[in-house]
PQR file of N, CA, C, O and H, with PARSE charges and radii, in Angstrom:
ATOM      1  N   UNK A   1     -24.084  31.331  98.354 -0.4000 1.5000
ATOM      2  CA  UNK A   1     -25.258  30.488  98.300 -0.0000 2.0000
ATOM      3  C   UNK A   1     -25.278  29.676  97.002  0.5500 1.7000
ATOM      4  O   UNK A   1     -25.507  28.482  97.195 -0.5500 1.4000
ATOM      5  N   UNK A   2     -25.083  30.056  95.656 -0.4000 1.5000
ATOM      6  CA  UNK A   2     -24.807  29.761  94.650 -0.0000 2.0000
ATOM      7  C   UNK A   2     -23.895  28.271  94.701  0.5500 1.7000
ATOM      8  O   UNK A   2     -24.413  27.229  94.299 -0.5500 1.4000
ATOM      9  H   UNK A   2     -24.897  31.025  95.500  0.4000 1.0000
ATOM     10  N   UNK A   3     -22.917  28.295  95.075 -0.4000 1.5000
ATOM     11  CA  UNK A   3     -21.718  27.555  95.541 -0.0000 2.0000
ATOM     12  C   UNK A   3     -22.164  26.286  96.088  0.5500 1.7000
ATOM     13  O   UNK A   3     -21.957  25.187  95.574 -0.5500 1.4000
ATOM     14  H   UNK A   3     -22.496  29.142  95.402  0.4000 1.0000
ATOM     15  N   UNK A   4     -23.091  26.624  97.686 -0.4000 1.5000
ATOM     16  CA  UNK A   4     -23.841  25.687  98.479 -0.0000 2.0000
ATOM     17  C   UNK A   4     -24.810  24.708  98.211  0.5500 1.7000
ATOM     18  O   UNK A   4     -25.032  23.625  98.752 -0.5500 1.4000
ATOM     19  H   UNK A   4     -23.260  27.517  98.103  0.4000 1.0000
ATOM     20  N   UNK A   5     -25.628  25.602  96.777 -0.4000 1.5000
ATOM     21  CA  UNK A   5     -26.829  25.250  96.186 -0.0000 2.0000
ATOM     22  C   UNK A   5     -25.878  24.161  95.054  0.5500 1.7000
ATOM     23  O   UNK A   5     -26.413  23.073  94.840 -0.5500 1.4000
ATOM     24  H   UNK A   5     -25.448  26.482  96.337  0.4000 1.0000
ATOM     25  N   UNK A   6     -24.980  24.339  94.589 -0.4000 1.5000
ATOM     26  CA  UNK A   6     -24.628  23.413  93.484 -0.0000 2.0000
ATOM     27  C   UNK A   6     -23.828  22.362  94.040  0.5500 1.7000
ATOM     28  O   UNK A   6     -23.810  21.284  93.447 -0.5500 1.4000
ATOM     29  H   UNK A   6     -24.546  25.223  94.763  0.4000 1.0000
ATOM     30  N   UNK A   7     -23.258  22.493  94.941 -0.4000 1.5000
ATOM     31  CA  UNK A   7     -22.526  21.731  95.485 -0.0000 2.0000
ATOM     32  C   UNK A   7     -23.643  20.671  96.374  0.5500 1.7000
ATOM     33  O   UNK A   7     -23.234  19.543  96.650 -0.5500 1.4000
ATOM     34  H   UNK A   7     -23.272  23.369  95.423  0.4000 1.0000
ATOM     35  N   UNK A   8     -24.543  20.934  96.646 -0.4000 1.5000
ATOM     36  CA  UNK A   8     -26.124  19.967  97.158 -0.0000 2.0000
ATOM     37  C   UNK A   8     -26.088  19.096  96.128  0.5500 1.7000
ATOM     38  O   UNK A   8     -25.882  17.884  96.187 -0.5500 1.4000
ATOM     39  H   UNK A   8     -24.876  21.850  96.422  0.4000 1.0000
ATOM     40  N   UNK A   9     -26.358  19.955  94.914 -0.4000 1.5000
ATOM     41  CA  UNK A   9     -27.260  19.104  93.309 -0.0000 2.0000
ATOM     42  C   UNK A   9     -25.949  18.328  93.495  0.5500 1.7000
ATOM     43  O   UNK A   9     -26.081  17.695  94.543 -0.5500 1.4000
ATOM     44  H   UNK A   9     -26.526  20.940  94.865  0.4000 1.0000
ATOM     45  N   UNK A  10     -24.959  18.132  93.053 -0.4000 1.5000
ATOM     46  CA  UNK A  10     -24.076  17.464  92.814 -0.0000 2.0000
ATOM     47  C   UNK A  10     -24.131  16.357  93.369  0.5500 1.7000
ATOM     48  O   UNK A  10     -24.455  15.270  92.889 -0.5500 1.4000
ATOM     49  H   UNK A  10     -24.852  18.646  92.202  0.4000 1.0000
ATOM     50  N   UNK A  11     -23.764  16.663  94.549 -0.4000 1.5000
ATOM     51  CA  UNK A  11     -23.872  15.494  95.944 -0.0000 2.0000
ATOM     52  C   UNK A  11     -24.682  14.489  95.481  0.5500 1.7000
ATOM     53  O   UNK A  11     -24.318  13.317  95.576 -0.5500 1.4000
ATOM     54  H   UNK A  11     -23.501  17.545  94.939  0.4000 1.0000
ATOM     55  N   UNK A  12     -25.850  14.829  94.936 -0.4000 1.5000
ATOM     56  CA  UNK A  12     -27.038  13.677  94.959 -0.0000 2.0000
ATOM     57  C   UNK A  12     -26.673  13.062  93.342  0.5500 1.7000
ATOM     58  O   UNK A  12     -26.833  11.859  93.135 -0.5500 1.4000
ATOM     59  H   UNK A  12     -26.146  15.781  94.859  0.4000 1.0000
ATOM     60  N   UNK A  13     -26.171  13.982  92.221 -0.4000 1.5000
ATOM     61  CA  UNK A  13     -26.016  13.270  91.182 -0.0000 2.0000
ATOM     62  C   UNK A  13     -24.822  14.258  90.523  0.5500 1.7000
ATOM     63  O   UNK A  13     -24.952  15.393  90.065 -0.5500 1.4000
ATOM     64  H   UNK A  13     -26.041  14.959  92.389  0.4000 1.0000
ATOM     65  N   UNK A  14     -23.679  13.471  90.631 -0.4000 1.5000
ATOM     66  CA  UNK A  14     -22.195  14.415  89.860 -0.0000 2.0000
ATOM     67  C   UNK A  14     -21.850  14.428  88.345  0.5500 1.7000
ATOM     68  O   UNK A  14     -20.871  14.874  87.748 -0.5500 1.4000
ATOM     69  H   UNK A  14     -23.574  12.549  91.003  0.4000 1.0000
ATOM     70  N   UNK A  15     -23.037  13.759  87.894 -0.4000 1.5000
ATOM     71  CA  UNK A  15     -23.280  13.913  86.185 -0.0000 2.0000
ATOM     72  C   UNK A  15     -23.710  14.923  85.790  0.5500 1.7000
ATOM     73  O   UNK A  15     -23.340  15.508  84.772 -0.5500 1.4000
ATOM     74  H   UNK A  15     -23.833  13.397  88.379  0.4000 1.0000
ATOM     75  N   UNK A  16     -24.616  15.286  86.602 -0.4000 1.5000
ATOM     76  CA  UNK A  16     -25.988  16.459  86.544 -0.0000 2.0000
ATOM     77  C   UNK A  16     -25.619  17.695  85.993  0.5500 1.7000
ATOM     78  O   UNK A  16     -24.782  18.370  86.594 -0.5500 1.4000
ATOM     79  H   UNK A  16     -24.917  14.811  87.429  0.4000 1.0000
ATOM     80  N   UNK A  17     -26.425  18.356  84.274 -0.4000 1.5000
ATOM     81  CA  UNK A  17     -25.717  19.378  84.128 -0.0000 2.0000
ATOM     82  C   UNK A  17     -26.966  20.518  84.314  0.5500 1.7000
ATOM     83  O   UNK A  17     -28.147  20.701  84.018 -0.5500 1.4000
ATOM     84  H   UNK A  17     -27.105  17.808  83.786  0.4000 1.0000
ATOM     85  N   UNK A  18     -25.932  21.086  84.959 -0.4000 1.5000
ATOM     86  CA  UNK A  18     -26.837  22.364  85.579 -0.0000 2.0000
ATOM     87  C   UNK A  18     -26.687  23.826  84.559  0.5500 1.7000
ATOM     88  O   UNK A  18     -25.777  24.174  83.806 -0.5500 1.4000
ATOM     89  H   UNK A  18     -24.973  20.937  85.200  0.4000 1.0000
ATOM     90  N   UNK A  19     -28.076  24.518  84.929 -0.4000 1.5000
ATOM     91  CA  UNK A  19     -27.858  25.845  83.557 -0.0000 2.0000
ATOM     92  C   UNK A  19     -28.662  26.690  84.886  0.5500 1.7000
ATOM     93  O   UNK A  19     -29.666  26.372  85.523 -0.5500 1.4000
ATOM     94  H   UNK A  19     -28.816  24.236  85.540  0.4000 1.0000
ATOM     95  N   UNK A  20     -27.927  27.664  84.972 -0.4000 1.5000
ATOM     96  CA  UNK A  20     -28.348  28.996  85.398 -0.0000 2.0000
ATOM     97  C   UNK A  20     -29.132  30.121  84.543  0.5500 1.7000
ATOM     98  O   UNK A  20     -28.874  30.758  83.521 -0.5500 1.4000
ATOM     99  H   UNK A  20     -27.111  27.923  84.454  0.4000 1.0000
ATOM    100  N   UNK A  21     -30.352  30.051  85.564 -0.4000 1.5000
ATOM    101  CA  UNK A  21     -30.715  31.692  84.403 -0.0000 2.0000
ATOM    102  C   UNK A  21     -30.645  32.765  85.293  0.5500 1.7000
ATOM    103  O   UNK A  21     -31.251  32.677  86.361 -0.5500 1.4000
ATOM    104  H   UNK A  21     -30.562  29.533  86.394  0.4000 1.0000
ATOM    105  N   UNK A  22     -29.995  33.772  85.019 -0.4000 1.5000
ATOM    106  CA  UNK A  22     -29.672  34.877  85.952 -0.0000 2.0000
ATOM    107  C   UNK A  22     -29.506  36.408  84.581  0.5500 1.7000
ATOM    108  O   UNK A  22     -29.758  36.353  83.377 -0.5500 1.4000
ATOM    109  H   UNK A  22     -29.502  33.843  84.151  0.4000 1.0000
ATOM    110  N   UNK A  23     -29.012  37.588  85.396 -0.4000 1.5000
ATOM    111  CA  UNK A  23     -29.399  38.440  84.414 -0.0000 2.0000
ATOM    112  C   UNK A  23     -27.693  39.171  84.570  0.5500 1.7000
ATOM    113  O   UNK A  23     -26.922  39.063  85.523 -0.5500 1.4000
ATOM    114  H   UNK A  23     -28.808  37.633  86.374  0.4000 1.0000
ATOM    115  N   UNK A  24     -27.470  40.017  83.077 -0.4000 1.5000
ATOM    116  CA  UNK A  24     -26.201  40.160  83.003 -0.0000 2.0000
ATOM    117  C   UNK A  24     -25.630  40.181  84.032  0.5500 1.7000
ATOM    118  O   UNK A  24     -24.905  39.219  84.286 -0.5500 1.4000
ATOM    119  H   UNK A  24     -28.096  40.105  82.303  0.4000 1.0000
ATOM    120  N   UNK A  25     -25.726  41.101  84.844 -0.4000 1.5000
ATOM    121  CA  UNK A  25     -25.159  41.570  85.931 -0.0000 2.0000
ATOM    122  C   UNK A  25     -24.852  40.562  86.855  0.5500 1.7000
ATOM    123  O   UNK A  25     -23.842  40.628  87.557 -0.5500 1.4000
ATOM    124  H   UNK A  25     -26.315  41.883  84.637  0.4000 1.0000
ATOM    125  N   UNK A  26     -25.466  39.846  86.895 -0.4000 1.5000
ATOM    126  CA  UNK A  26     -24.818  38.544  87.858 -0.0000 2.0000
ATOM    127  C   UNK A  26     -24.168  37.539  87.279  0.5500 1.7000
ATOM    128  O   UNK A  26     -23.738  36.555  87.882 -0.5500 1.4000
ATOM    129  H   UNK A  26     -26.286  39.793  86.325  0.4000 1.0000
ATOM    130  N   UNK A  27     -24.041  37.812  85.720 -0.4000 1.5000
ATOM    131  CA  UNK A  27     -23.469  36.174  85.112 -0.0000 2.0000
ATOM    132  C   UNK A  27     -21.890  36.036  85.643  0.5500 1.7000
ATOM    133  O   UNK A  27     -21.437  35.037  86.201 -0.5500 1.4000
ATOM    134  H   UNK A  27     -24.390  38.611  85.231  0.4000 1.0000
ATOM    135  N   UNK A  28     -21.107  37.338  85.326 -0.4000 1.5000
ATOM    136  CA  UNK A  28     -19.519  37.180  85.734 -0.0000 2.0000
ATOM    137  C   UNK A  28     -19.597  36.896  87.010  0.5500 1.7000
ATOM    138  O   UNK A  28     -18.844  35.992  87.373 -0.5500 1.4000
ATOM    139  H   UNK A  28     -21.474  38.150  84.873  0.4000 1.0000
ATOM    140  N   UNK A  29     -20.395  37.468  87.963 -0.4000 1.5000
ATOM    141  CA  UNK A  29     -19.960  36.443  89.819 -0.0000 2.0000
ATOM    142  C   UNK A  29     -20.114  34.957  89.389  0.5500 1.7000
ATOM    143  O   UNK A  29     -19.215  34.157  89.648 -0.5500 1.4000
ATOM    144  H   UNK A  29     -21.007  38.202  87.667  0.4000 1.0000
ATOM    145  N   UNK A  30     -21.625  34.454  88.515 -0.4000 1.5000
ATOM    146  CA  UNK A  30     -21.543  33.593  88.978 -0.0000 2.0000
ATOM    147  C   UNK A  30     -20.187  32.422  88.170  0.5500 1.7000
ATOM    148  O   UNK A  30     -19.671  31.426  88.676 -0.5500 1.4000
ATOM    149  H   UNK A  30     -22.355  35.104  88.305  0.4000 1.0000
ATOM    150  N   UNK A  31     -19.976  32.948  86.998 -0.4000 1.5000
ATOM    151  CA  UNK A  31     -19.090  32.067  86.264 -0.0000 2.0000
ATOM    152  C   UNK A  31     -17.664  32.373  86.786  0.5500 1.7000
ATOM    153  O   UNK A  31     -16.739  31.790  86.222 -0.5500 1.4000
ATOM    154  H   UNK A  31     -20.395  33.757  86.587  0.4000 1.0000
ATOM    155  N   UNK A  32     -17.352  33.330  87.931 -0.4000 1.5000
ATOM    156  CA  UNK A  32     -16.506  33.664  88.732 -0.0000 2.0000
ATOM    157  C   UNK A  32     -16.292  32.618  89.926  0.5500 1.7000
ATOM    158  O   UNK A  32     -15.172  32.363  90.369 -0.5500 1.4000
ATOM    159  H   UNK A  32     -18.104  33.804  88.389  0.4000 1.0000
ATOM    160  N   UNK A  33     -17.392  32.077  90.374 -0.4000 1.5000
ATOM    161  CA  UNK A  33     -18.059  31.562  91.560 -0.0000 2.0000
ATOM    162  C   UNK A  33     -17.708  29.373  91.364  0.5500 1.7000
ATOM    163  O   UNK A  33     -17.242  28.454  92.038 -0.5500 1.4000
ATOM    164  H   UNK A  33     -18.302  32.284  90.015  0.4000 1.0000
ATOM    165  N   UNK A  34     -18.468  29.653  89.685 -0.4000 1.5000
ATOM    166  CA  UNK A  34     -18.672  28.015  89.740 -0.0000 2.0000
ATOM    167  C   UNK A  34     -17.839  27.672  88.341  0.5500 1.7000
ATOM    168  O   UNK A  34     -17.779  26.545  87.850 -0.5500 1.4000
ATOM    169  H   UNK A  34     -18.846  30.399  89.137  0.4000 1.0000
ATOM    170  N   UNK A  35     -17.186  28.901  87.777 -0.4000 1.5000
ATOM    171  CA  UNK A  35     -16.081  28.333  87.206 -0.0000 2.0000
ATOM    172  C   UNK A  35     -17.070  27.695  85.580  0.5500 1.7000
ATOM    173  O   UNK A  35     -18.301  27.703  85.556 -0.5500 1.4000
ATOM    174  H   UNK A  35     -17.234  29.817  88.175  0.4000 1.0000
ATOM    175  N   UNK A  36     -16.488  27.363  84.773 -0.4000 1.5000
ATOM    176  CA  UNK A  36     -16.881  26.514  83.327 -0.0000 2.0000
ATOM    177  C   UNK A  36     -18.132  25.007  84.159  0.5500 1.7000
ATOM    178  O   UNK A  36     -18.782  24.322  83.370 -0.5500 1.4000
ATOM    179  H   UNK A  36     -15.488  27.356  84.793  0.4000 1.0000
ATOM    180  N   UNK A  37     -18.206  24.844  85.111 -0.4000 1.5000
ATOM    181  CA  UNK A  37     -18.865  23.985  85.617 -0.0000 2.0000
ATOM    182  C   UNK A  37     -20.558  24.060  85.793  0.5500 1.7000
ATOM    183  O   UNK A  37     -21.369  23.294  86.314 -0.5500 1.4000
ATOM    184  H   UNK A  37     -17.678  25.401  85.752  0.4000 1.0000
ATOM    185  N   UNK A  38     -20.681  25.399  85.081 -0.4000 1.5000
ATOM    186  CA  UNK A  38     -22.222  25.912  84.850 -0.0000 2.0000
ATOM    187  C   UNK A  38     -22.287  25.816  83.281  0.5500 1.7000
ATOM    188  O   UNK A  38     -21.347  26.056  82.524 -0.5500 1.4000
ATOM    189  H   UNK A  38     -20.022  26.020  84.658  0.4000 1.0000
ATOM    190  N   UNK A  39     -23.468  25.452  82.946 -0.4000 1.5000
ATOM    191  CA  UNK A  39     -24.052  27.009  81.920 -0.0000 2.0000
ATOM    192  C   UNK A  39     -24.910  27.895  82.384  0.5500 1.7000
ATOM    193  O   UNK A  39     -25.800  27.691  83.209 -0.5500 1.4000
ATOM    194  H   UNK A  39     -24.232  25.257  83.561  0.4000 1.0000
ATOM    195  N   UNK A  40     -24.471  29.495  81.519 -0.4000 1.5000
ATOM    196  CA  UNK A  40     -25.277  30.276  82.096 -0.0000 2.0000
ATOM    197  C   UNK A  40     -26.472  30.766  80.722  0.5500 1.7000
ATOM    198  O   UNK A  40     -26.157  30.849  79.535 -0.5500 1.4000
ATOM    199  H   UNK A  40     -23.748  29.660  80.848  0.4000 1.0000
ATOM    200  N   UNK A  41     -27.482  30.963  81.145 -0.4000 1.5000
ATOM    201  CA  UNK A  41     -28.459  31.287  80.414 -0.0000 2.0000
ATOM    202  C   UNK A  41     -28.835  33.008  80.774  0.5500 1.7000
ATOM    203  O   UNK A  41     -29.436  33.299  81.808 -0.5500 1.4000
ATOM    204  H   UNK A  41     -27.738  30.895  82.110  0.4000 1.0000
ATOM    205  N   UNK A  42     -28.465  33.881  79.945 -0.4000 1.5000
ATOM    206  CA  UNK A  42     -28.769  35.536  80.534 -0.0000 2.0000
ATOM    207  C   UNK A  42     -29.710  35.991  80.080  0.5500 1.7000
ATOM    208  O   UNK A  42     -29.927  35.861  78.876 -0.5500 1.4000
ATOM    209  H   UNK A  42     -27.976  33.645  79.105  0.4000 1.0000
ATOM    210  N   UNK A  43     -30.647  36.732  80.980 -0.4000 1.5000
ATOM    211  CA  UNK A  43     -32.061  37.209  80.400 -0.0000 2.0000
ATOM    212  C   UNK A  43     -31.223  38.834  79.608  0.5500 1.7000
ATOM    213  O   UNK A  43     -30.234  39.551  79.761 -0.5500 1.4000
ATOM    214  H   UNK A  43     -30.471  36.837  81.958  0.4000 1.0000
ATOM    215  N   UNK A  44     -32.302  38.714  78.842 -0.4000 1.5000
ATOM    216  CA  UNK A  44     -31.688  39.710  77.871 -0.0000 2.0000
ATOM    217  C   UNK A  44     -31.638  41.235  78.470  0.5500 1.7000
ATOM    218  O   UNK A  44     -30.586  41.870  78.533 -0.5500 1.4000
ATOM    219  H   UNK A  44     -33.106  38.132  78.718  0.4000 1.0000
ATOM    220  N   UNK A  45     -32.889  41.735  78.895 -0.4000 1.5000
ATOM    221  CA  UNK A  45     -33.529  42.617  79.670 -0.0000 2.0000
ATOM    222  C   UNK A  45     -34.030  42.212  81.342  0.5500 1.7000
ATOM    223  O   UNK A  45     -34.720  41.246  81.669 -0.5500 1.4000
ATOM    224  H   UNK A  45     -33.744  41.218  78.843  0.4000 1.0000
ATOM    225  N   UNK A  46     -33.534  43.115  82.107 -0.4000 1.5000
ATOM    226  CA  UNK A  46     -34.559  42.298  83.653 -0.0000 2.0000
ATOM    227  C   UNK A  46     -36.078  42.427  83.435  0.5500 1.7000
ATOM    228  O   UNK A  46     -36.539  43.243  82.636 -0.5500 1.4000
ATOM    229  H   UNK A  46     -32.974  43.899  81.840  0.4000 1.0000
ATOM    230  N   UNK A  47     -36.635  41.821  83.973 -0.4000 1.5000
ATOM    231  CA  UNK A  47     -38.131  41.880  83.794 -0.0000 2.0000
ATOM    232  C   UNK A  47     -38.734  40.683  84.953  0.5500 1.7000
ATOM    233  O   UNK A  47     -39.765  40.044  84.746 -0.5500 1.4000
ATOM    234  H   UNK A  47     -36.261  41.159  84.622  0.4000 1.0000
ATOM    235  N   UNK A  48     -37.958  40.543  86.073 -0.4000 1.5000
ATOM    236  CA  UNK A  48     -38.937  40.305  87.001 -0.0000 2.0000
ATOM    237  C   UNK A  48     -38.763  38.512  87.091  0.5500 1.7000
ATOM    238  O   UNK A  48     -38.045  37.799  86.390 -0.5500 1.4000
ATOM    239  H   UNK A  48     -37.120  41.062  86.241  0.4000 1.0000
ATOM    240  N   UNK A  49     -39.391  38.242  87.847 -0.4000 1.5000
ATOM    241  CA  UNK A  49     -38.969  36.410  88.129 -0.0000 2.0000
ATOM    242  C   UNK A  49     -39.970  35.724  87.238  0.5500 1.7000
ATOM    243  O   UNK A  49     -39.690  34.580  86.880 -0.5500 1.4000
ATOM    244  H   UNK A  49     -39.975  38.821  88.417  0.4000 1.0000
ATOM    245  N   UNK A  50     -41.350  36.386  86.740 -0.4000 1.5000
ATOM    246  CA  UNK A  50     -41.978  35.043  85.722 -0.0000 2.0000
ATOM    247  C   UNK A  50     -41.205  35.211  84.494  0.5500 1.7000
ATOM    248  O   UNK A  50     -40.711  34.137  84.150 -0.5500 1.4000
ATOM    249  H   UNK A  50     -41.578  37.315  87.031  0.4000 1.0000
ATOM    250  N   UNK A  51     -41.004  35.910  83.931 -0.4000 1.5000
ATOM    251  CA  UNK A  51     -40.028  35.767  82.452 -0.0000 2.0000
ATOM    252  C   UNK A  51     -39.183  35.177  82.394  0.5500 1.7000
ATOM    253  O   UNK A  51     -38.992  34.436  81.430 -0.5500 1.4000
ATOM    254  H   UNK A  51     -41.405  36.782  84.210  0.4000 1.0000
ATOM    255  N   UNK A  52     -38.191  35.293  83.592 -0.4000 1.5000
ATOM    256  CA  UNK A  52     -36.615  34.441  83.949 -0.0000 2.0000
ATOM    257  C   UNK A  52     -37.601  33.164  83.645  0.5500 1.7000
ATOM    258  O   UNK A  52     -37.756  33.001  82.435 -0.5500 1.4000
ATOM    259  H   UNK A  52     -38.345  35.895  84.375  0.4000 1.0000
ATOM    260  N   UNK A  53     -38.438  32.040  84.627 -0.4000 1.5000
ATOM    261  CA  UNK A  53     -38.515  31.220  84.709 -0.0000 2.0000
ATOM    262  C   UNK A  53     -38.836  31.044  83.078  0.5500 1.7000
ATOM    263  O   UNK A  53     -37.971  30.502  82.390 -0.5500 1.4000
ATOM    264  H   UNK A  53     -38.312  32.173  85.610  0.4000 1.0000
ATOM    265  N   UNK A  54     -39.829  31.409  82.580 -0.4000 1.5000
ATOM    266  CA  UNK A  54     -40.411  30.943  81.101 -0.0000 2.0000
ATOM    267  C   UNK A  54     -38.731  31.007  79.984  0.5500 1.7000
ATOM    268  O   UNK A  54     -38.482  30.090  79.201 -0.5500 1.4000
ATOM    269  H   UNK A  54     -40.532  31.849  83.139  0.4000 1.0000
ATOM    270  N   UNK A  55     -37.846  32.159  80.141 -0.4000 1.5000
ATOM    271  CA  UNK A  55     -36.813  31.938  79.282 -0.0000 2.0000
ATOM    272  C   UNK A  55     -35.999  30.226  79.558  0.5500 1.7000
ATOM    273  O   UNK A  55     -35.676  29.362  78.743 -0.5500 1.4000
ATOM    274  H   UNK A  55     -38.048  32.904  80.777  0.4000 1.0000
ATOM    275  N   UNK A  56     -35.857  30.294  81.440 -0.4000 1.5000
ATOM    276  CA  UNK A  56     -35.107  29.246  81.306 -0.0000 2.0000
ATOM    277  C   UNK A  56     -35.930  27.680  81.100  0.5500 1.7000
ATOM    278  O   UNK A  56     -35.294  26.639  80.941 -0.5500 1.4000
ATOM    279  H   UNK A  56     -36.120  30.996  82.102  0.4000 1.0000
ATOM    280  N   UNK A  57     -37.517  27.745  81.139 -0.4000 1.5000
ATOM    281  CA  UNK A  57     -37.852  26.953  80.998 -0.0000 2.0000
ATOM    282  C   UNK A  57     -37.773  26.575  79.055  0.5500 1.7000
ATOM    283  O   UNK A  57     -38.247  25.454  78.871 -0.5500 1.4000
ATOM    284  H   UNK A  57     -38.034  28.591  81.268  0.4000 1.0000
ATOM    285  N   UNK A  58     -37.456  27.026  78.142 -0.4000 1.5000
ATOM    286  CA  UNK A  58     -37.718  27.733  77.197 -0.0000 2.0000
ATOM    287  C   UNK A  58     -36.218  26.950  76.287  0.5500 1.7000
ATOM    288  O   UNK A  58     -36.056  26.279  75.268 -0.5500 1.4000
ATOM    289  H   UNK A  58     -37.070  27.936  78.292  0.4000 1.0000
ATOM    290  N   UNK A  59     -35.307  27.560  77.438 -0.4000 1.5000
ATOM    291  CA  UNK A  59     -33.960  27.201  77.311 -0.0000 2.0000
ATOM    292  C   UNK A  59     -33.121  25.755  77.400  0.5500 1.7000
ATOM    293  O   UNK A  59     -32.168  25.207  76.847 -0.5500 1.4000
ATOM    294  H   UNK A  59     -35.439  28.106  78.266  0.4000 1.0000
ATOM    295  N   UNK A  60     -34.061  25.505  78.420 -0.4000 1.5000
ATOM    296  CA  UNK A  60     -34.401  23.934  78.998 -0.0000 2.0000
ATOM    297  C   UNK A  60     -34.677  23.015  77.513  0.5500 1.7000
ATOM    298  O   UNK A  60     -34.952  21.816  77.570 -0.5500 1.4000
ATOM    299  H   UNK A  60     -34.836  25.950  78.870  0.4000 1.0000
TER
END
């Protein structure tokens, strides 16, 4: 899904730099997945989907 979802953004603009916020445990699939063609942003601790958003908004 990851893959599908970036490969959309692209489509519409192939400049576009995209940053993932995801939590350790998923960063190696995804930099496995989309390759140096991300950044990834890792929440330090899990704590649930409003924190993710405020770090990556944060990060943004």
């Amino acid at each position: 899904m990851v893959q599908r979802v970036y490969r959309q953004i692209t489509e519409i603009d192939s400049e576009v730099k995209v940053t993932i916020a995801t939590s350790k445990s998923q960063a190696s699939a995804i930099h496995n997945q989309l390759g140096g063609k991300v950044s990834i942003c890792v929440e330090p601790y899990r704590r649930d989907t409003f924190p993710a958003i405020l770090l990556a908004a944060a990060y943004a």
